[in-house]
C-alpha positions, 0 to 999 in steps of 0.5 A: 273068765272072771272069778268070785263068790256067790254072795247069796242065792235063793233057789226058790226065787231063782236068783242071786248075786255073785261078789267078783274078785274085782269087787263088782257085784253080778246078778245071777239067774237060775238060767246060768247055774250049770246043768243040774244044779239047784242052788248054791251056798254062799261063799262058793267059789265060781268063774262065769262070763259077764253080759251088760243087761238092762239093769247092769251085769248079769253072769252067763254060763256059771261053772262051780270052782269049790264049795265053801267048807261045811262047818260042822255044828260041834266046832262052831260051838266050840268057837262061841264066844261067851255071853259076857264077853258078847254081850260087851262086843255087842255094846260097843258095835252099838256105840259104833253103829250110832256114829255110823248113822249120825254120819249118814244123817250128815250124807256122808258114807264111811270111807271104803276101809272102814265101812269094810271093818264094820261089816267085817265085825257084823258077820263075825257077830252074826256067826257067833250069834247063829252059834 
């Protein structure tokens, strides 16, 4: 059975999607959640099988693996970056993201490596800002 994390899932909406170790991404379902399970946080590891559906694969019979670690909110506070040092991050990934856009402008996406450093630093960002 194929493996990967779950990217994102809302219990209220009963869906999600699951980011495969291949890279491929898989819509889940609240029909394939094991028995007794609600939902399930981001970064949890699972295995599933995988049926082609009308609007591409869609995982079956999803067994939880690990959950992701509970990052308590002392050592995320004691990881912040401070202010000064954001606020010149942030400047800079301003300036990279306008390069990004004007080359999507010209229709031309950014190579897989780099596109994945970009998003690599926006999550980063996004944890500390969350702080």
């Amino acid at each position: 059975m194929p493996t990967g994390k779950v990217k994102w899932y809302d219990a209220e909406k009963g869906f999600g999607f699951i980011s495969g170790d291949d890279g491929s991404d898989i819509f889940l379902h609240a029909n394939a959640l094991p028995e007794g399970t609600t939902t399930l946080k981001g970064g949890t590891r699972v295995d599933y099988g995988i049926v082609e559906g009308r609007r591409g694969a869609q995982a079956l019979a999803v067994t939880v693996l690990d959950t992701p670690p509970s990052v308590s909110a002392n050592l995320r506070q004691r990881d912040r970056k401070p202010a000064e040092d954001m606020a010149a991050i942030v400047e800079d990934v301003i300036k990279l993201l306008d390069d990004l856009g004007n080359g999507l402008r010209r229709g031309r996406y950014p190579d897989k490596a780099h596109g994945a450093k970009v998003a690599q630093v926006l999550r980063r960002i996004a944890d500390d800002m969350e702080g």
